[in-house]
C-alpha positions as CSV (number, residue, x, y, z in Angstrom):
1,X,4.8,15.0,-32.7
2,X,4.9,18.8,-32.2
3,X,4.6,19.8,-28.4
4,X,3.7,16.8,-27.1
5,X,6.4,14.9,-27.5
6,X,8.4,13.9,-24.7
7,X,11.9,13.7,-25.4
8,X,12.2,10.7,-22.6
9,X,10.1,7.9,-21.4
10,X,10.2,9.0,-17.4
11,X,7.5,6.3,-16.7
12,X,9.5,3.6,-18.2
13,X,10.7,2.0,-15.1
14,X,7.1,2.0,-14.0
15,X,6.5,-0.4,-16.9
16,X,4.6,2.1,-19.3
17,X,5.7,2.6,-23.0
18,X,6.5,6.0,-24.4
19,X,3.0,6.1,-26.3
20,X,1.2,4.9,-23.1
21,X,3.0,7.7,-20.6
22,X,2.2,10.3,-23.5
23,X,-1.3,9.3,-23.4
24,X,-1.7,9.7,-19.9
25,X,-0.3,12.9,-19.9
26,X,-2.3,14.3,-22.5
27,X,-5.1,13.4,-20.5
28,X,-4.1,14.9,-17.1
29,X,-3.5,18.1,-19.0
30,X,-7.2,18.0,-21.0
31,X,-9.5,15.7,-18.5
32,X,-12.5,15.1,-20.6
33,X,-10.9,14.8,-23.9
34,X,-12.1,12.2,-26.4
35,X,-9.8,9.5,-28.6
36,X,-10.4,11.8,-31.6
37,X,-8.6,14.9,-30.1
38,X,-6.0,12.4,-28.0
39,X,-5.5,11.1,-32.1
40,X,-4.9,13.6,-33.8
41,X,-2.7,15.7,-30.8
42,X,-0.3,12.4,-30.2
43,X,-0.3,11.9,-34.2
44,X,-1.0,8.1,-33.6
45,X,-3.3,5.3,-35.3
46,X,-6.9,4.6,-34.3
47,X,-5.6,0.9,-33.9
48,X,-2.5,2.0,-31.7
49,X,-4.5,4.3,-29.7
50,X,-7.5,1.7,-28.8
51,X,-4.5,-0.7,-28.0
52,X,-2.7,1.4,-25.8
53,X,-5.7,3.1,-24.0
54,X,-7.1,-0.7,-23.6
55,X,-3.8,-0.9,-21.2
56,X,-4.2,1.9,-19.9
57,X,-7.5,1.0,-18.6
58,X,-6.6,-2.1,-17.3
59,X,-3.5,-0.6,-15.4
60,X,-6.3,1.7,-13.9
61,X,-5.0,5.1,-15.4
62,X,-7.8,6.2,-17.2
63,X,-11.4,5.8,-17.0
64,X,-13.8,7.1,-19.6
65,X,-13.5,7.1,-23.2
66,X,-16.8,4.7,-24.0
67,X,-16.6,1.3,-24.1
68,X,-14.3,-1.1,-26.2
69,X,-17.2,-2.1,-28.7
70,X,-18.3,1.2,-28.5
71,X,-15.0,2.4,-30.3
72,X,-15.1,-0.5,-32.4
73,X,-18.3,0.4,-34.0
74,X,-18.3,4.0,-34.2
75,X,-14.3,5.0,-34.2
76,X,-15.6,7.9,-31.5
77,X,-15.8,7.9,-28.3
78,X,-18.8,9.5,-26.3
79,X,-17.4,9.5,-22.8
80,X,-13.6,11.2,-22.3
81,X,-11.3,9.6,-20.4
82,X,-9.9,11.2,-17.4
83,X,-7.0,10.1,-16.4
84,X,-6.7,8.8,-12.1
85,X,-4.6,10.8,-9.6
86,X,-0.8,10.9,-10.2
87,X,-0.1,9.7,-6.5
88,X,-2.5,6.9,-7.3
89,X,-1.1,5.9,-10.7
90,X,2.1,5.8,-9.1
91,X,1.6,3.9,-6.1
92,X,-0.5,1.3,-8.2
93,X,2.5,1.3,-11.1
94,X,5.1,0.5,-7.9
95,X,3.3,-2.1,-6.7
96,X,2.8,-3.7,-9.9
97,X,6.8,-3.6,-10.8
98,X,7.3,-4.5,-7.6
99,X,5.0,-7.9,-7.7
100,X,6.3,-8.7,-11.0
101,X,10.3,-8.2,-9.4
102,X,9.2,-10.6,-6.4
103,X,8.1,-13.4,-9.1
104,X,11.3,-13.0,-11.0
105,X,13.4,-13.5,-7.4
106,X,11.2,-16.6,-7.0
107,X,11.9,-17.7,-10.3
108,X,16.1,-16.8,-9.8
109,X,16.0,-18.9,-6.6
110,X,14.4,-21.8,-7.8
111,X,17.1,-22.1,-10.0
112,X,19.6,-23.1,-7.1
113,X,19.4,-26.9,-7.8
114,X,20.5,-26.4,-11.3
115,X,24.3,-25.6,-9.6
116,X,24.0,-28.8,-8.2
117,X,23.4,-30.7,-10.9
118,X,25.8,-28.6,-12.9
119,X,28.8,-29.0,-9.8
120,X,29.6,-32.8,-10.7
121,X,30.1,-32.0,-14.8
122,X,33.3,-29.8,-13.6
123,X,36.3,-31.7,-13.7
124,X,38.5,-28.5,-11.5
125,X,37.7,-29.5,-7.6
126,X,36.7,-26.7,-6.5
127,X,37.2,-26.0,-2.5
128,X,33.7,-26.4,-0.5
129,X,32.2,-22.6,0.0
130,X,32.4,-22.0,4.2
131,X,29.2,-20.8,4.7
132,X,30.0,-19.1,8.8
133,X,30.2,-16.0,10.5
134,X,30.9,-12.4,8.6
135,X,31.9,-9.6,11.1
136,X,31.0,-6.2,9.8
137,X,32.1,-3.3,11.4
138,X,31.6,-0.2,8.9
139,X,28.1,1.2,9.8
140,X,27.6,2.3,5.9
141,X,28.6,-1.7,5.0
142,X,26.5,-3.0,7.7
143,X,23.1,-0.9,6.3
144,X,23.8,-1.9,2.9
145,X,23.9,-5.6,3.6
146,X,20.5,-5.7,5.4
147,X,19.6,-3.8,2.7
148,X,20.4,-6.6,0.5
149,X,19.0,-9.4,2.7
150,X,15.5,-7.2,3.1
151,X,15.6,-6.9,-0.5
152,X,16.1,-10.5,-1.5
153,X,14.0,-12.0,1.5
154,X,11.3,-13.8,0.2
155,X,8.9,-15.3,3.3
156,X,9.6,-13.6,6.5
157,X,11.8,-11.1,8.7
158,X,11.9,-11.6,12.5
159,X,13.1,-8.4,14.5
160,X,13.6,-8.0,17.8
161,X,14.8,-4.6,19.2
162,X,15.7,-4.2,22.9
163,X,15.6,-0.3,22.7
164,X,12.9,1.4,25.3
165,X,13.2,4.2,22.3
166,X,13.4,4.4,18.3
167,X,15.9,7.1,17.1
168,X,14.2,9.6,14.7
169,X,17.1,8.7,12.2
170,X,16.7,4.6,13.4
171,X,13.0,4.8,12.3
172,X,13.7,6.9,8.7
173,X,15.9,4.5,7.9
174,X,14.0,1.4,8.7
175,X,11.0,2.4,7.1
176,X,10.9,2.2,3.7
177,X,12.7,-1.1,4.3
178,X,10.1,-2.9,6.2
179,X,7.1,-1.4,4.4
180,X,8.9,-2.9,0.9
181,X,8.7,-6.1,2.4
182,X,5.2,-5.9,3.7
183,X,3.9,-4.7,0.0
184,X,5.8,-7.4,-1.4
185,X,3.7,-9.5,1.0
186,X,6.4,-11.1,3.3
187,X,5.7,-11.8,7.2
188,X,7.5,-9.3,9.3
189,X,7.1,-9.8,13.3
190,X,9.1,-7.7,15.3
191,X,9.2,-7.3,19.0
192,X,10.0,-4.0,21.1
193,X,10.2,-3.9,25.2
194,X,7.0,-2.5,26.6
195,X,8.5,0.5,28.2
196,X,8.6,1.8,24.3
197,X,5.0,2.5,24.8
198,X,6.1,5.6,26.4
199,X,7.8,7.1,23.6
200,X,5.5,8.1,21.2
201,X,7.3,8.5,18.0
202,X,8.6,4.9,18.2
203,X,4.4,3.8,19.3
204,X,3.4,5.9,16.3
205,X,5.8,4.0,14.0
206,X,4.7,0.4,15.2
207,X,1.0,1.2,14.7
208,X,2.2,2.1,11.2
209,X,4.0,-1.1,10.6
210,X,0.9,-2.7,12.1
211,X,-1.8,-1.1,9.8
212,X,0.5,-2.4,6.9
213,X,0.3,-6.1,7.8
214,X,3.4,-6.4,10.5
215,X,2.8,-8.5,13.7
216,X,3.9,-6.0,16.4
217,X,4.3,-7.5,20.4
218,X,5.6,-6.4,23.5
219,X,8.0,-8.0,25.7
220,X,8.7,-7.0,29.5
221,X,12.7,-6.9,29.1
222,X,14.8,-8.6,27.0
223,X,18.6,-7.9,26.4
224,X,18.5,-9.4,22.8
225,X,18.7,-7.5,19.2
226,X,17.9,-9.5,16.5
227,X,17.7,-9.6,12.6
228,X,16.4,-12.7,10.9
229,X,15.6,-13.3,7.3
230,X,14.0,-15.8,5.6
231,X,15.3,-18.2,9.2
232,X,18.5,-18.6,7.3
233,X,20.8,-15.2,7.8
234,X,20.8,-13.8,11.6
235,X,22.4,-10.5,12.0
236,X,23.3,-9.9,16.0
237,X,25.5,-7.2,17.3
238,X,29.0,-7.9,18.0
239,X,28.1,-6.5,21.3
240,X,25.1,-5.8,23.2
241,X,26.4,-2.5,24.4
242,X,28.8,-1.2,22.0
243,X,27.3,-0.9,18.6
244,X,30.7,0.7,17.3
245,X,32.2,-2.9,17.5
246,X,30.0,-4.0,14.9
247,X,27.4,-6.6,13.8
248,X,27.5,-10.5,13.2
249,X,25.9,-12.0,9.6
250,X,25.5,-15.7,10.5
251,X,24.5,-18.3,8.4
252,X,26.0,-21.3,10.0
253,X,22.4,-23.7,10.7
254,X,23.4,-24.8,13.8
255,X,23.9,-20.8,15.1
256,X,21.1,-20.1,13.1
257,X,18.5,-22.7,14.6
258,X,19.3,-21.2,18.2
259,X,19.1,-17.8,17.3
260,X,15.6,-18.5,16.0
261,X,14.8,-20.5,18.9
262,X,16.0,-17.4,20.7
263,X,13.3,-15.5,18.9
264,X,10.4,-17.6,19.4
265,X,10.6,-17.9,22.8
266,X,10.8,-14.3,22.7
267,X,7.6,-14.1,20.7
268,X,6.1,-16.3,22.2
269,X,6.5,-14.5,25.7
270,X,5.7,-11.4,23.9
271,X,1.9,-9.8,24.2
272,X,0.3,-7.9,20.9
273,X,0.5,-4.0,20.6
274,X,-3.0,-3.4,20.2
275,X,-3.8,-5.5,23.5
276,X,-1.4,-3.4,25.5
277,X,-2.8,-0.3,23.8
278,X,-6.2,-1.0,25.1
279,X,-5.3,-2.0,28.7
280,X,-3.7,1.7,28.7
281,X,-6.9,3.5,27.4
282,X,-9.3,1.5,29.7
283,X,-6.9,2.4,32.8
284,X,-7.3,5.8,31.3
285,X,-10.7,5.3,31.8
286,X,-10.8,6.2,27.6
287,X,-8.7,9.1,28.1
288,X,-5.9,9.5,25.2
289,X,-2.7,8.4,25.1
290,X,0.5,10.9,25.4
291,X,0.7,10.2,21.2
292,X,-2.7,11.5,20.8
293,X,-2.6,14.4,23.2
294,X,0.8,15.4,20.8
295,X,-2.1,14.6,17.8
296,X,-4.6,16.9,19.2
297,X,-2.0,19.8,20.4
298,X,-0.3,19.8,17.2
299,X,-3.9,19.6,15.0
300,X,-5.1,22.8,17.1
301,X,-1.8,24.9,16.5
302,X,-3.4,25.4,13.1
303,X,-0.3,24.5,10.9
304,X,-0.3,22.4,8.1
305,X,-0.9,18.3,8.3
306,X,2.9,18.1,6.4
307,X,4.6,20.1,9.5
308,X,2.7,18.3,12.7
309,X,3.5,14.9,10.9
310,X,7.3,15.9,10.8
311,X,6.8,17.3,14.2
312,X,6.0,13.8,15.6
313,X,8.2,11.4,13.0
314,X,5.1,10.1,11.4
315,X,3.7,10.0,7.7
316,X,0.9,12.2,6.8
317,X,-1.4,9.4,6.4
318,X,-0.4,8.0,9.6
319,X,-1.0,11.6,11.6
320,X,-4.4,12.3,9.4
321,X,-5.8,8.5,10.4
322,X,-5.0,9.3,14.1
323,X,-6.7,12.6,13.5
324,X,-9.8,10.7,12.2
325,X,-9.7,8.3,15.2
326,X,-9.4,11.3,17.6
327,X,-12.6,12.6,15.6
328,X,-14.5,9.6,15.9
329,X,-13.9,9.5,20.0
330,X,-14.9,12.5,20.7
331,X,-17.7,12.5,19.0
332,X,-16.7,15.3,16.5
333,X,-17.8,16.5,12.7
334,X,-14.8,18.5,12.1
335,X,-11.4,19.5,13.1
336,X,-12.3,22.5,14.9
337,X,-15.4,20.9,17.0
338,X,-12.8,18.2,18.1
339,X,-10.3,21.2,19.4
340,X,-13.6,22.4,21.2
341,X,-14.5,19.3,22.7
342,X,-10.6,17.7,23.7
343,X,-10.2,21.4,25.6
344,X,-13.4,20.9,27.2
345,X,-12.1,17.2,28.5
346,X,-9.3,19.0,29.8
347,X,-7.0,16.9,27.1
348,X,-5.5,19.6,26.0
């Protein structure tokens, strides 16, 4: 295929076939070309093409390129495609594969009573599984099982997390976690003590688990850190105070049941994050919060979105959207104006 070829198919895991991820390419490189050019350049038929550019379409890669009857008719197109954003391609790909891997987990688990009806046709007696306690006490071994349990969880995880502050490192590794759970649309609550209000990197990170579909409260104190998944696996520490003595993987019911029961109550004693938020700002009488006067000072030092996200352990979309809600307070049309206007408040 001359130049174009690609000599692997580095969208594969995103679901797209060689011909597809060639054709988008092709059209990042030359936005506006037609099906005759993207033909002839990818050496392919008028029939493949239409097929593959008709899945491309729906997949919401390209755009352009006339309509399907319009092709059929005239074998031209009159349009161009243009092909969408790679960071949106690829965020809409991963969700995709990612919906498609929760159905197949679904369909794997609903398979569960086929070992019971299987278990009597074996003639060996087997010994009953003991289904109890695991102590883990490698921290490496510990991640990588709640890794596992996040990433076969299938209704709900239940956190609670007695910590007044979130480690950096704590929240970069929970992250990605929890938000794979929220896009594969799973309930996550989680509950922090209130004096974690005054840290702002762990405050930032809860509004970002919040604005992806997490149920974030607040509790006055509480001594208990908890890991639930699906109500069937509990992980507590071995001890409260001494983390180096491990963690506890329970699936016994009857420890189970009362370590959700713990949970509730805790919930239910619990108030929401953006209740306790707004209390704050009206006793502020709508002044900002220590998180949003670290916003502003960072947004007026003139450096780049990328470094005063880093600065305060948030994402860049998390650190522009409090930039846009900074804006929208003060009343501003533009970054520099709302510089102008906090250091005229005095909040800066």
């Amino acid at each position: 295929m001359g130049e174009t070829s690609l000599s692997t198919n580095e969208m594969s895991y995103l679901g797209l076939t060689e011909e597809q991820e060639q054709i988008y390419r092709l059209c990042l490189r030359e936005p506006g070309i037609g099906i005759d050019g993207l033909i002839d350049q990818l050496r392919l038929s008028p029939h493949a093409a239409r097929e593959e550019l008709g899945r491309l379409r729906e997949l919401g890669l390209l755009r352009g390129g006339g309509t399907p009857q319009q092709e059929a008719g005239s074998g031209t197109d009159e349009d161009g495609l243009a092909a969408a954003d790679p960071d949106v391609a690829v965020a809409r790909l991963l969700d995709l594969r990612l919906h498609e891997l929760h159905e197949k987990l679904q369909q794997v688990t609903e398979l569960q009573p086929l070992v019971a009806s299987l278990r009597p046709e074996s003639t060996a007696q087997q010994p009953p599984t003991v289904v109890g306690i695991e102590q883990i006490t490698d921290p490496p071994k510990i991640r990588d099982r709640i890794d596992d349990l996040a990433f076969f969880a299938r209704e709900e995880v239940s956190l609670v997390e007695p910590a007044t502050a979130l480690r950096p490192e704590d929240i970069e590794q929970d992250r990605p976690r929890v938000l794979r759970c929220l896009r594969r649309g799973l309930s996550v609550r989680t509950v922090l003590v209130r004096k974690a209000l005054d840290h702002a990197p762990t405050v930032s990170y809860l509004r970002e688990l919040e604005s992806h579909g997490a149920r974030v409260r607040l509790i006055s104190h509480t001594t208990a850190k908890i890991q639930m998944y699906d109500r069937r696996t509990a992980v507590v520490p071995v001890h409260p105070e001494e983390s180096s003595r491990g963690a506890l993987f329970a699936q016994e019911s009857g420890l189970v049941s009362n370590i959700l029961a713990m949970f509730e109550s805790i919930w239910a004693e619990s108030d929401d994050l953006g209740a306790l938020l707004g209390e704050r700002r009206s006793e502020g009488e709508d002044g900002p919060s220590e998180l949003e006067r670290m916003v502003l000072r960072a947004m007026c030092s003139g450096g780049k979105d990328e470094a005063g996200a880093r600065d305060l352990g948030v994402s860049v979309r998390t650190y522009r959207r409090y930039i846009a809600d900074l804006m929208q307070l003060l009343g501003a049309g533009n970054r520099p104006q709302a510089a102008l206007l906090a250091r005229e408040r005095g909040w800066i």
